[in-house]
C-alpha positions as CSV (number, residue, x, y, z in Angstrom):
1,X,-21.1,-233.8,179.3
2,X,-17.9,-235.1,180.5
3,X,-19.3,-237.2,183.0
4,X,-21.8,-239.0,180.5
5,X,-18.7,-240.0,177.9
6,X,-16.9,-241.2,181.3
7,X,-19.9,-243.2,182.1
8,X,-20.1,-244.5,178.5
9,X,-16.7,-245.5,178.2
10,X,-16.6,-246.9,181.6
11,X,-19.5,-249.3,180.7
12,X,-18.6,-250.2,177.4
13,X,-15.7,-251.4,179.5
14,X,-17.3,-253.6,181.9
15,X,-19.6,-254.7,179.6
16,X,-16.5,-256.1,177.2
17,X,-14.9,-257.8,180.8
18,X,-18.0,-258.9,182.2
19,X,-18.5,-260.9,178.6
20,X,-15.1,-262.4,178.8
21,X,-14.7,-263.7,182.1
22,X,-17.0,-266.9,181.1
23,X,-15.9,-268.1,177.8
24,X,-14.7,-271.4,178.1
25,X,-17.9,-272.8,178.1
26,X,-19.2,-271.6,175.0
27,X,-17.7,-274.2,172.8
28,X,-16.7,-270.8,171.1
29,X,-19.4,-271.1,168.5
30,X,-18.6,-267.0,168.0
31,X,-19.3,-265.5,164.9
32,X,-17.7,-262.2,163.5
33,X,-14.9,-259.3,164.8
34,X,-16.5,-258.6,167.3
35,X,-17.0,-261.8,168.6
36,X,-13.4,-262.9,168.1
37,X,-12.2,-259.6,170.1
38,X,-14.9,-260.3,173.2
39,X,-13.1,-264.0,173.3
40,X,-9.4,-262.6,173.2
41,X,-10.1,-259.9,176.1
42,X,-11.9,-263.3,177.6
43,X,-8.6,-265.1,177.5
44,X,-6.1,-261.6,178.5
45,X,-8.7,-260.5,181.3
46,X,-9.9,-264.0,182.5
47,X,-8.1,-264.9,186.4
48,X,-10.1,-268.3,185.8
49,X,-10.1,-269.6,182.5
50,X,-13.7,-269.7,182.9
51,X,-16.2,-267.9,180.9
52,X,-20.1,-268.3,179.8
53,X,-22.1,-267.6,176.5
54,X,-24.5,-265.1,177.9
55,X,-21.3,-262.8,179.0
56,X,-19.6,-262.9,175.5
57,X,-23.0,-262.3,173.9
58,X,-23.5,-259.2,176.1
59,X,-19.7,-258.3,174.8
60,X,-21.2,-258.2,171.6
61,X,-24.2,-256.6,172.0
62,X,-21.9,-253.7,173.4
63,X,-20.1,-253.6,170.5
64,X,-23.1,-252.9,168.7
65,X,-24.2,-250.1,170.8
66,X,-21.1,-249.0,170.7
67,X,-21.3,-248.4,167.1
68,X,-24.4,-246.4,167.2
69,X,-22.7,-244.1,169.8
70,X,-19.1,-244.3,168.5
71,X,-20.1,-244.9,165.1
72,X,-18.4,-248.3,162.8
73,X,-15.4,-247.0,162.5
74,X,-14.5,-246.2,166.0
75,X,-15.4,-250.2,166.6
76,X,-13.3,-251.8,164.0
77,X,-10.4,-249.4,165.3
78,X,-11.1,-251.1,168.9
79,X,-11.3,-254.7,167.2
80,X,-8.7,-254.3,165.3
81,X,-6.5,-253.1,168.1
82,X,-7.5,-256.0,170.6
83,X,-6.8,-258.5,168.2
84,X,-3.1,-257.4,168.6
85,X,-3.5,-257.1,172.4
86,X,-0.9,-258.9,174.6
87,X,-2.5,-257.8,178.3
88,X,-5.7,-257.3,179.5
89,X,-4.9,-253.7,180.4
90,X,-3.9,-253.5,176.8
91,X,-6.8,-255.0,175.5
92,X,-8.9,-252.2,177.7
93,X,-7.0,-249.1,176.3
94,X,-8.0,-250.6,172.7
95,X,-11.3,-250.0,173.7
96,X,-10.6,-246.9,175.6
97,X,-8.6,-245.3,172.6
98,X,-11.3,-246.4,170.2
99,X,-14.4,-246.4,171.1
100,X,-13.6,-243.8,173.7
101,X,-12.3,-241.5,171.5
102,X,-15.0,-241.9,168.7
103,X,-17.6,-240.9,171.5
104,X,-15.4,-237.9,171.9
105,X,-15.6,-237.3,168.5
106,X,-19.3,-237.7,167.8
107,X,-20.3,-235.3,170.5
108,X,-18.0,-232.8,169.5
109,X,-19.9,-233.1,166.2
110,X,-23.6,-232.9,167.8
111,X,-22.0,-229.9,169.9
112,X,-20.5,-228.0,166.8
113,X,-23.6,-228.5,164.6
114,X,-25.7,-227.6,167.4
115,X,-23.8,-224.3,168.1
116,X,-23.7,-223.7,164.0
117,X,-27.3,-223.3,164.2
């Protein structure tokens, strides 16, 4: 169990670094909180500058699955906290602390309800 919320944070992660380290190009045509926090870990994580649509839509579309793992709330805690970032490693323990966290959470829940049963 531990290894598969390691593995789930860990590619929320990359996902959300992988999106931002192309966004220059986009014209930043982003819509939304999530959107806003894929470009700012863009700009803290980014050695280049450079950045590409495709990357910060996948940033998003992590977002989203993190809220069906880590549920809404959990999300807007990690948006809300990049927004403030000042580093990239910052930025990453925003995420880490969470959507990390709330994955914790919700499987604590399945585990309890399943052992209430």
């Amino acid at each position: 169990m531990k290894k598969l919320v390691r593995a789930v944070v860990v590619i929320a992660i990359i996902g959300i670094v992988a999106s931002f380290l192309f966004r220059k190009k986009l014209g930043l045509a982003l819509a939304g909180p999530e959107g806003k926090a894929c470009a700012h870990v863009g700009e803290l994580c980014s050695s280049d500058g450079s950045d590409a649509k495709g990357d910060v839509d996948k940033c998003v579309d992590a977002m989203a699955e993190a809220k069906k793992i880590a549920g809404p709330k959990a999300v807007d805690q990690s948006v809300a906290c990049i927004h403030d970032a000042k580093t990239c490693s910052g930025a990453m323990g925003c995420v880490v602390g969470g959507v990390g966290v709330g994955t914790v959470k919700e499987m604590a829940k399945g585990v309890g309800d399943a052992v209430t049963r």
